[in-house]
TILUM-361350 format. One line per 5 residues: number of its first residue (from 0); for each residue x, y, z of N, C-alpha, C, O. Coordinates in Angstrom, 2 decimals. Layout:
! TILUM-361350
NUM = X/Y/Z/X/Y/Z/X/Y/Z/X/Y/Z  ...
! end
This chain:
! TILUM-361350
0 = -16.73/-21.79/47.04/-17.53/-22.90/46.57/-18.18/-23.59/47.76/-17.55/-23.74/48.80  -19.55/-24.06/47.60/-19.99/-24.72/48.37/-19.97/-26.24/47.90/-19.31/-26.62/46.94  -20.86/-27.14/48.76/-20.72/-28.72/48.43/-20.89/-29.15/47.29/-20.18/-29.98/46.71  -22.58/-28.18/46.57/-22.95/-28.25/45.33/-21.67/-27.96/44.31/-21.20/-28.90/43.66  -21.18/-26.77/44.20/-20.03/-26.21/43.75/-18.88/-26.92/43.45/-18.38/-26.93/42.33
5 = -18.45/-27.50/44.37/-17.36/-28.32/44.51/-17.39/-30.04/43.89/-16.49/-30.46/43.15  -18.38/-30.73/44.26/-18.85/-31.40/43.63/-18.97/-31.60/41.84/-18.63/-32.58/41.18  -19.37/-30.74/41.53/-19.33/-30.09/40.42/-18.73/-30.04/39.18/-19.02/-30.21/37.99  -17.25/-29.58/40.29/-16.10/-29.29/39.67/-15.22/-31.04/39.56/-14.55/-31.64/38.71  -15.71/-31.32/40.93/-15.03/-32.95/40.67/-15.62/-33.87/39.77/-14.89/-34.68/39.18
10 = -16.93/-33.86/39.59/-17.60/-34.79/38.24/-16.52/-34.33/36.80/-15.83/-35.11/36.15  -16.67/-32.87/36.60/-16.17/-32.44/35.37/-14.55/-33.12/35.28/-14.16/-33.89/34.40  -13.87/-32.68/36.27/-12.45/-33.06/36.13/-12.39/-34.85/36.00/-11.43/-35.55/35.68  -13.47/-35.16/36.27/-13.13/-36.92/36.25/-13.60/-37.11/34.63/-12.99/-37.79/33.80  -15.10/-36.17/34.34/-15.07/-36.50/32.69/-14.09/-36.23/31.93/-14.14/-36.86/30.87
15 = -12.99/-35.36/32.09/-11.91/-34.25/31.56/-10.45/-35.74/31.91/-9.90/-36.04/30.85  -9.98/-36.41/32.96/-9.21/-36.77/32.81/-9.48/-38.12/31.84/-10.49/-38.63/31.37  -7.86/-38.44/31.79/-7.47/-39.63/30.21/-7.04/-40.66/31.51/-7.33/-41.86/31.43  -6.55/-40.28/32.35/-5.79/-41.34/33.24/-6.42/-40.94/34.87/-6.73/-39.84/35.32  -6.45/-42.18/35.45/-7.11/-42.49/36.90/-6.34/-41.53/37.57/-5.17/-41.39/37.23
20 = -6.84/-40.77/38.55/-5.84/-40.06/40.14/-6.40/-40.22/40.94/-7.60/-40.47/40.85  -5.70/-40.14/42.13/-6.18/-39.78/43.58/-5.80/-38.82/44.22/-4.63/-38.80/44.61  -6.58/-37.88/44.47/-6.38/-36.72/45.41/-6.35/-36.69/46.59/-7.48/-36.36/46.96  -5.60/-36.86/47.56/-5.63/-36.47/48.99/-5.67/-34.70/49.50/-4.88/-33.77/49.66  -6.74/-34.90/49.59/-7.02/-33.57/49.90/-7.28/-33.24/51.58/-7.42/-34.30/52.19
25 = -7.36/-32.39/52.22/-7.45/-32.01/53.71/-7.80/-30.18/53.69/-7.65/-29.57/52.64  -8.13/-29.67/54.57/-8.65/-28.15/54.78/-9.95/-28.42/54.85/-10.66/-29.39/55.12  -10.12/-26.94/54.43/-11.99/-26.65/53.94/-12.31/-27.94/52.83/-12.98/-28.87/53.29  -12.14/-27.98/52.29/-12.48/-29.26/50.90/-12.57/-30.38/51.72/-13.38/-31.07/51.10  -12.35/-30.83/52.45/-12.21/-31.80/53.17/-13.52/-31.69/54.31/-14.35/-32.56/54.56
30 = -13.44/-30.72/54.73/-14.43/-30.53/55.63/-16.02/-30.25/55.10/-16.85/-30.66/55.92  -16.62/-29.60/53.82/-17.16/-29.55/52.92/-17.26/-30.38/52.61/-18.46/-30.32/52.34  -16.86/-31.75/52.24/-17.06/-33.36/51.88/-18.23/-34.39/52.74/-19.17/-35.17/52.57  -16.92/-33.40/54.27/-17.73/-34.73/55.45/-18.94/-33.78/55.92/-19.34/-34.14/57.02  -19.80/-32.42/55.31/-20.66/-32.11/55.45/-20.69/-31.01/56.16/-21.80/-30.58/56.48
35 = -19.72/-30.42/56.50/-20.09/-29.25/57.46/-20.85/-28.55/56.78/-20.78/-28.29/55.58  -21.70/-28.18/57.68/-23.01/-27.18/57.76/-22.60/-25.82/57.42/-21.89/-25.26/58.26  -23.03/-24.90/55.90/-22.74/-24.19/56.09/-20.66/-23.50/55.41/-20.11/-22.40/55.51  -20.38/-24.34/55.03/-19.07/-24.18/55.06/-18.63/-24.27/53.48/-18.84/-25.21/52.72  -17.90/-22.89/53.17/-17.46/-22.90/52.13/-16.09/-22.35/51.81/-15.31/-22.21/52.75
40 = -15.71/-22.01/50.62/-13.78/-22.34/50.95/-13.50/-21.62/49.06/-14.24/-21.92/48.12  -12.43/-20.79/48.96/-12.22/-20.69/47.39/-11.53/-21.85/47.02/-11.80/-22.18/45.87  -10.61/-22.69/47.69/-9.92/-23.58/47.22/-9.76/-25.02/47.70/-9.95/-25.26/48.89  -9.45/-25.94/46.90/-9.37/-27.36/47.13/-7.41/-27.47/47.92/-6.42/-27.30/47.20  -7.35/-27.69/49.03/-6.00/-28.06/49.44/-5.27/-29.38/48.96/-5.34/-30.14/49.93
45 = -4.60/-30.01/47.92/-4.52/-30.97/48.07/-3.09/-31.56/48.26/-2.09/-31.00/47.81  -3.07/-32.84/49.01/-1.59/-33.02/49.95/-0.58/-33.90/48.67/-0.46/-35.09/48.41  0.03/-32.65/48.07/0.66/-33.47/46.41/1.78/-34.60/46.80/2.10/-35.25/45.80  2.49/-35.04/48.09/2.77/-35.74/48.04/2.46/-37.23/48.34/3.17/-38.24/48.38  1.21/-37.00/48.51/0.13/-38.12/48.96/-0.26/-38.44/47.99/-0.26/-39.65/47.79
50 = -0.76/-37.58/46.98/-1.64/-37.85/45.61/-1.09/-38.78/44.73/0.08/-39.09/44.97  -1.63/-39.32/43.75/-1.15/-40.16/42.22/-2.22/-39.40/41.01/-3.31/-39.55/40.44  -1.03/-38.50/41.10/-2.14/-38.35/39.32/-0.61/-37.60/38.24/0.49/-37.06/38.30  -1.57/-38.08/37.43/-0.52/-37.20/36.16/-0.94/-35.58/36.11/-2.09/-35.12/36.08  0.37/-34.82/36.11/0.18/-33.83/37.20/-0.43/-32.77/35.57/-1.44/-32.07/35.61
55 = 0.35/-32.89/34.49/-0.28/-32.44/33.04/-1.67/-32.38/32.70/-2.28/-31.47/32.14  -2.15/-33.73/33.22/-3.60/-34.59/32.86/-4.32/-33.23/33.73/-4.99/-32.22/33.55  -3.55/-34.14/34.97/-4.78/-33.18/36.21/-4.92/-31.89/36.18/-5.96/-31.31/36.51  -3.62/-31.20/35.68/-3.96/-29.61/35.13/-5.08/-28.86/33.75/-5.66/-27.80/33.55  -4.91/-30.06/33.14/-5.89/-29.84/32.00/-7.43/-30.23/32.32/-8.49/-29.80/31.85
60 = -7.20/-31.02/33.11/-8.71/-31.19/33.80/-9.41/-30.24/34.83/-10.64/-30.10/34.75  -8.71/-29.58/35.79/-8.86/-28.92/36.30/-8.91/-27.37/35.51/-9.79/-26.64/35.96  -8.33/-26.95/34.70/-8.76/-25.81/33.72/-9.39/-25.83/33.07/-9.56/-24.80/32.41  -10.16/-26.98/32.80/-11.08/-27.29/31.94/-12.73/-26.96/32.60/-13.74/-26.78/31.92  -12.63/-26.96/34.02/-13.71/-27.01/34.59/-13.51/-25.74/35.53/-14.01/-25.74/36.65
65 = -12.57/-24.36/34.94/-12.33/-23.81/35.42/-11.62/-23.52/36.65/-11.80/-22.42/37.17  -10.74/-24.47/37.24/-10.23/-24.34/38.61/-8.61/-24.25/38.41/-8.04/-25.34/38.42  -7.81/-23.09/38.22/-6.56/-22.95/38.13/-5.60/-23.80/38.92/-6.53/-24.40/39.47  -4.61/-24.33/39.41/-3.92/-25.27/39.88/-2.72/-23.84/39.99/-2.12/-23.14/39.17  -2.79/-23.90/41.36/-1.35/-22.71/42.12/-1.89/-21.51/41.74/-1.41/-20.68/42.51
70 = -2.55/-21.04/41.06/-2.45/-19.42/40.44/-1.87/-18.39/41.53/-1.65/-18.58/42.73  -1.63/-16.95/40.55/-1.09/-16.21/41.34/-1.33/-15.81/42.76/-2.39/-16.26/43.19  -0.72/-15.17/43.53/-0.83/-15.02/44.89/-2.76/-14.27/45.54/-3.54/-14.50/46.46  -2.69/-13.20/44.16/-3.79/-12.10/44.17/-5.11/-13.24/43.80/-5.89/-13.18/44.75  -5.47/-13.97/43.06/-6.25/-14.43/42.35/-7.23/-14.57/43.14/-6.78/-15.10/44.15
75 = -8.95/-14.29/43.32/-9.48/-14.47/44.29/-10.87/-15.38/43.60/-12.03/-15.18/43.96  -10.46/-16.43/42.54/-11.51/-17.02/42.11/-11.23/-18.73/43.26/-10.35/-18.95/44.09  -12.29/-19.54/42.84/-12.00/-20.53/42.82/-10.93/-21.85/42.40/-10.90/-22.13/41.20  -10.30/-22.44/43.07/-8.58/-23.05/42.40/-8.11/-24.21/43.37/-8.65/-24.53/44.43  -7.39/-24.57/42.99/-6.50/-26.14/43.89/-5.13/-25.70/43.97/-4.22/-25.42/43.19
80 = -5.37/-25.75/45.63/-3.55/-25.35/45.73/-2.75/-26.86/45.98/-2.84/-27.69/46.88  -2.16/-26.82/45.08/-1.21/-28.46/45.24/0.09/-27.58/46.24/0.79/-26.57/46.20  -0.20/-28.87/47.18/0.60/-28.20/48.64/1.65/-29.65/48.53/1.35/-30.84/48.57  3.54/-28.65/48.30/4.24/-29.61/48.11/4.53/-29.96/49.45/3.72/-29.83/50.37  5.83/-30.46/49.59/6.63/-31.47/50.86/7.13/-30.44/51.49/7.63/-30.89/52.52
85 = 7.29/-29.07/51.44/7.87/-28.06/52.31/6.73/-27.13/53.43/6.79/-26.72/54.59  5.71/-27.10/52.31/4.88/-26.40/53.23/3.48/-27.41/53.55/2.27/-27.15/53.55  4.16/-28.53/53.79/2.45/-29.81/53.91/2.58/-30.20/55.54/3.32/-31.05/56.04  1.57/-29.26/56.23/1.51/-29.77/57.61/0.32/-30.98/57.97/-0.85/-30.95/58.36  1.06/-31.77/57.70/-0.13/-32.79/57.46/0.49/-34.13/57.49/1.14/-34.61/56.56
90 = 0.27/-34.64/58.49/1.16/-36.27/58.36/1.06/-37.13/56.99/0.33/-36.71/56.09  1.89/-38.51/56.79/1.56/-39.39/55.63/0.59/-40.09/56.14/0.49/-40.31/57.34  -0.60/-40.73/54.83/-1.57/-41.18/55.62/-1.09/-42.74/56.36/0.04/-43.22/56.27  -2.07/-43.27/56.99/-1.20/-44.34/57.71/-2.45/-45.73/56.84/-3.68/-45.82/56.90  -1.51/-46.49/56.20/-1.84/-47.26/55.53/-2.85/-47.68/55.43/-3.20/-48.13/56.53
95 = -3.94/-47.86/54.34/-5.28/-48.26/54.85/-6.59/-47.24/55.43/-7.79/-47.46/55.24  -5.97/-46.03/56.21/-6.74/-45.72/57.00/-7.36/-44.52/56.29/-8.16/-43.91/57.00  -7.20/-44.03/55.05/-7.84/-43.49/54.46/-9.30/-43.52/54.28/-10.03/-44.47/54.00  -9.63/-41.99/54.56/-11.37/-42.14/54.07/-11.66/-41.56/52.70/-11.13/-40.54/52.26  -12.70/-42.42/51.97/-12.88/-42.26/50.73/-13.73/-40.72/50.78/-14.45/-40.79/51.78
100 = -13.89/-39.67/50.26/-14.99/-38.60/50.27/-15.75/-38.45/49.27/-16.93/-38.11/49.39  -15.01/-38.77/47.75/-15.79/-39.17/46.48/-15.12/-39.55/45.69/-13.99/-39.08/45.56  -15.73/-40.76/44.68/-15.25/-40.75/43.91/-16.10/-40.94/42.03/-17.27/-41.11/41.69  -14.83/-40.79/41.24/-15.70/-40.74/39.64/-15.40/-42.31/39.08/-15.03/-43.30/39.70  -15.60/-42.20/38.22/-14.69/-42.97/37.08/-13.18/-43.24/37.00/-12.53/-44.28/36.94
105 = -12.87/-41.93/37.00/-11.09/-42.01/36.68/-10.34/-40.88/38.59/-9.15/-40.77/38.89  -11.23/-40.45/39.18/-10.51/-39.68/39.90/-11.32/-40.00/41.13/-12.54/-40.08/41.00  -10.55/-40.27/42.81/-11.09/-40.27/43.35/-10.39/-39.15/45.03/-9.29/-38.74/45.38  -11.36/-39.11/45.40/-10.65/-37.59/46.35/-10.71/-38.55/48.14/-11.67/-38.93/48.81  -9.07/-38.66/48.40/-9.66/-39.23/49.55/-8.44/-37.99/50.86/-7.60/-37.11/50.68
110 = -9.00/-38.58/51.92/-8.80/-37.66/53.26/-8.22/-38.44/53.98/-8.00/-39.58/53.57  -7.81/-38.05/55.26/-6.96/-38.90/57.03/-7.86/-39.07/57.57/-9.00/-39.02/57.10  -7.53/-39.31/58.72/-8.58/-39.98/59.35/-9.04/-37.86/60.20/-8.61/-36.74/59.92  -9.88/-38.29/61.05/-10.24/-37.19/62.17/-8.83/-35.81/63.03/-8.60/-34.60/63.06  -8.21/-37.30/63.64/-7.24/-36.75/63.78/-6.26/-36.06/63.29/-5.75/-35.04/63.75
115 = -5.91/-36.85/61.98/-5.33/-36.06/61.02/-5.98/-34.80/60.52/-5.27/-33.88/60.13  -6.78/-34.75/60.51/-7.49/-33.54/59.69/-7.63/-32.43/60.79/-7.38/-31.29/60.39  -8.00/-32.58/62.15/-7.66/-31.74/63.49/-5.89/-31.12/62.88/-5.48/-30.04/62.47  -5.29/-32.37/63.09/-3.59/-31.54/63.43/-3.30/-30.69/62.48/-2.73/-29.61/62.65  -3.72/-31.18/61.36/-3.13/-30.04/60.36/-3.99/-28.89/60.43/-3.85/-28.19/59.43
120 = -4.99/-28.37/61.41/-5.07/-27.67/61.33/-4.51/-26.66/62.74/-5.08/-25.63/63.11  -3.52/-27.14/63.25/-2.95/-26.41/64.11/-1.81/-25.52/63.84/-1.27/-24.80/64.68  -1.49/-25.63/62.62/-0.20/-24.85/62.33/-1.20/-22.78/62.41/-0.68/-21.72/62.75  -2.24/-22.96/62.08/-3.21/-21.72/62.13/-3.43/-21.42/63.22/-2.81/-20.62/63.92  -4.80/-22.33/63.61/-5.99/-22.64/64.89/-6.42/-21.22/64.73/-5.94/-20.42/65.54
125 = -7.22/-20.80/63.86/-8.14/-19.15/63.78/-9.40/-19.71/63.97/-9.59/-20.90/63.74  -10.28/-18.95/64.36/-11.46/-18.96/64.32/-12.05/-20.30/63.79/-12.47/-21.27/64.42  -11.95/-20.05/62.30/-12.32/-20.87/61.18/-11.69/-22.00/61.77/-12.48/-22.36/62.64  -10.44/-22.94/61.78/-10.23/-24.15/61.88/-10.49/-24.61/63.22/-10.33/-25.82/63.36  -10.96/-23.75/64.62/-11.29/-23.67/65.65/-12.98/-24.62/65.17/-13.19/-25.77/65.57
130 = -13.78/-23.99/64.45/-14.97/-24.47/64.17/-15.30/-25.50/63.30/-16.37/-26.10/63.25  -14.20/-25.69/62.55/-13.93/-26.60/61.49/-13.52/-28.06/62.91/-13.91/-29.22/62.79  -12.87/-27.65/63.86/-12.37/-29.01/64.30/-13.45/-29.32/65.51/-13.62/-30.46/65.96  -14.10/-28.25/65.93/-15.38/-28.63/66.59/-16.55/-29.42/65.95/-17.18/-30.40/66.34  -16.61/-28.80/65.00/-17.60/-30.14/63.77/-16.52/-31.15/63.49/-17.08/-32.24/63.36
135 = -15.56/-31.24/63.38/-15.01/-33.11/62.70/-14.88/-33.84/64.44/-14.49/-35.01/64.53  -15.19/-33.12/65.57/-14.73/-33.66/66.44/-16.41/-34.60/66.88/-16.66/-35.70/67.39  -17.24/-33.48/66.36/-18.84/-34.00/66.85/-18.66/-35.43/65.81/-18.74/-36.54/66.33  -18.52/-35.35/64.98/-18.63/-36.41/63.71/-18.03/-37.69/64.13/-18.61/-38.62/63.59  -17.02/-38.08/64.95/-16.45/-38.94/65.39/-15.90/-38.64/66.84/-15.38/-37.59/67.23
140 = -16.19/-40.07/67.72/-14.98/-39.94/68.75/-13.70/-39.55/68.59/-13.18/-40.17/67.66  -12.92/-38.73/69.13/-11.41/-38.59/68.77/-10.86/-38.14/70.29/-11.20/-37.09/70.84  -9.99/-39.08/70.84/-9.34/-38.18/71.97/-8.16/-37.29/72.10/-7.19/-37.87/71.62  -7.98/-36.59/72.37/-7.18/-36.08/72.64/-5.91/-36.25/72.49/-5.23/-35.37/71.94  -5.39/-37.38/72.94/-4.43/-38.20/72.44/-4.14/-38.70/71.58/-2.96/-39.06/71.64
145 = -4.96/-39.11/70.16/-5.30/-39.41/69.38/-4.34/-38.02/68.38/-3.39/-38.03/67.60  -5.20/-37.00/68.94/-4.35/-35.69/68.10/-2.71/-35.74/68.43/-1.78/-35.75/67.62  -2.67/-35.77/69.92/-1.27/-35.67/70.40/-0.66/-36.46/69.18/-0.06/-35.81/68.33  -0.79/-38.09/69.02/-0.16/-38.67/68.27/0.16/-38.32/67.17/1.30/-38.32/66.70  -1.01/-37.92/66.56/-0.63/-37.80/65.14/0.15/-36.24/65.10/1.04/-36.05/64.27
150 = -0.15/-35.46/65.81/1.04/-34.52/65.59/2.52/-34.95/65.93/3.46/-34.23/65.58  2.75/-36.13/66.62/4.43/-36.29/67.00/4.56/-37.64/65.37/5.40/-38.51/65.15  3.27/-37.20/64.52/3.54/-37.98/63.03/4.34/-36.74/61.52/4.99/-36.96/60.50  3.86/-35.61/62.14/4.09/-34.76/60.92/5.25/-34.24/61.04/5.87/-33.83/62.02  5.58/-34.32/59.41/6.53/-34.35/58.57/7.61/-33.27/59.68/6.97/-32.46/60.34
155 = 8.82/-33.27/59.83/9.82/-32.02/60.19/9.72/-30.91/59.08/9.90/-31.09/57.87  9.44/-29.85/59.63/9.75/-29.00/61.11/8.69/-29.06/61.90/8.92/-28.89/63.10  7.25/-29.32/61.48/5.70/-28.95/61.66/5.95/-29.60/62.74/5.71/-28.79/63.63  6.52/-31.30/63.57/6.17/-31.98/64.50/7.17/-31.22/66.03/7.18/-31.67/67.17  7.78/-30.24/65.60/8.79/-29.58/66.67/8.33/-27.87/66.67/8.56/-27.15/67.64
160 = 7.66/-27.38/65.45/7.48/-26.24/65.47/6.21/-25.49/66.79/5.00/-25.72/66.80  6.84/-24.76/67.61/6.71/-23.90/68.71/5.54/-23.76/68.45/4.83/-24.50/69.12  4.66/-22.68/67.29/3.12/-22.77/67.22/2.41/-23.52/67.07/1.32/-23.40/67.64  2.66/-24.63/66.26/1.45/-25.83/66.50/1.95/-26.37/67.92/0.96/-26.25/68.64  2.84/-26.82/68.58/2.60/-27.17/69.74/1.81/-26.30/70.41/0.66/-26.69/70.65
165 = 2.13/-25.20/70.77/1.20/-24.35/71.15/-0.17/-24.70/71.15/-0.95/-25.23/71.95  -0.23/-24.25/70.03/-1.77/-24.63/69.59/-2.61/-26.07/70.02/-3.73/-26.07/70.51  -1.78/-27.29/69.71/-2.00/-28.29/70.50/-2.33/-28.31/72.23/-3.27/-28.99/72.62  -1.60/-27.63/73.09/-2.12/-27.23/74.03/-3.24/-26.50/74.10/-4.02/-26.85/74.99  -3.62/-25.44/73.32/-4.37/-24.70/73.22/-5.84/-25.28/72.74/-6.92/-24.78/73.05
170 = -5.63/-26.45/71.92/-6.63/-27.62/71.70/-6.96/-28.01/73.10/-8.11/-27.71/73.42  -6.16/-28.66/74.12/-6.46/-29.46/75.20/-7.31/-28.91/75.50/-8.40/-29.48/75.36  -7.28/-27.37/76.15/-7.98/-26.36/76.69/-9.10/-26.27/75.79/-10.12/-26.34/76.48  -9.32/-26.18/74.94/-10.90/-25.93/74.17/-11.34/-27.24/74.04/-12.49/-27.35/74.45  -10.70/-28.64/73.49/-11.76/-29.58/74.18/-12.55/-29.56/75.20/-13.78/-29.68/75.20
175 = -11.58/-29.36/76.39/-12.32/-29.57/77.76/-13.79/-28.64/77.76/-14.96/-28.89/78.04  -12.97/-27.34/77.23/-14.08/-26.08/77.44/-15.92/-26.77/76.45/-17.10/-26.76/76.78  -15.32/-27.14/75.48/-16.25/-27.95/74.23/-16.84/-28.87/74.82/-18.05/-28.94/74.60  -16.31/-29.75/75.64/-17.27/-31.10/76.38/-16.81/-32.08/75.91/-17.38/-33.10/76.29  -15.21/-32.39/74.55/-15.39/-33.54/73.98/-13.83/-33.96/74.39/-12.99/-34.21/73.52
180 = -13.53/-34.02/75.79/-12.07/-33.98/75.85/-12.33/-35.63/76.64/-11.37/-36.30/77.01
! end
């Protein structure tokens, strides 16, 4: 799905729900929001322990406008993976500091700040979230430190685990190389 695409799907699910939610979402969907150029994604990531919605409602809304919620492993359509408390590399947001990306009537989709949206993507760092964090980095000042922090924020094991540190180093080094360190 692209911006058009995605968009789309969020008008319908807001005509489709009975009761208000909020989605905290982060990944590609997230990045697709704040405009990346070019950037498209089969699925909406969203951080379910961040969210408020009625999880029945939001399933019927979301199938309603075609977007499965978890489907099978194989499935290669468009879908929302509700990402629980075991596998969510992604800090809690920090009060307030939420950015709005859209909203309806009854549903509104919000994100972390910069930094946040960098760290969680270090548990990967491929290509893709390599370019994904070079565009959220042009979009706002963010230092370096800024990331450091919020990774010594996410949830255990993610804030001790060996590859995202890694990778966090491996950030230092491509800022500098990038120009935005």
């Amino acid at each position: 799905m692209d911006k058009r695409q995605l968009i789309a799907y969020l008008e319908g699910m807001d005509r489709s729900l009975q009761d208000d939610a909020a989605l905290y979402i982060y990944g590609s969907a997230a990045c697709i929001l704040l405009d990346e150029p070019g950037r498209t994604s089969l699925d909406i990531d969203v951080a379910g322990p961040y969210s408020v919605a009625d999880e029945g409602d939001l399933r019927r809304a979301a199938e309603a406008v075609g977007l499965p919620v978890n489907p099978d492993e194989d499935y290669e359509g468009d879908h929302i993976e509700w990402i629980g408390p075991l596998r969510l590399c992604l800090q809690p947001p920090a009060g307030g500091a939420e950015t709005m990306l859209w909203r309806g009537r009854r549903l509104r989709i919000l994100t972390g700040s910069i930094a946040d949206l960098v760290t969680s993507k270090l548990i990967r760092y491929d290509d893709i979230d390599q370019s994904d964090i070079r565009y959220l980095l042009g979009q706002r000042r963010v230092r370096f430190e800024d990331i450091e922090d919020a990774t010594k924020r996410l949830p255990a094991p993610f804030r001790d685990d060996a590859l995202v540190l890694q990778n966090l180093e491996n950030l230092r080094t491509d800022m500098q190389t990038w120009g935005v360190a």
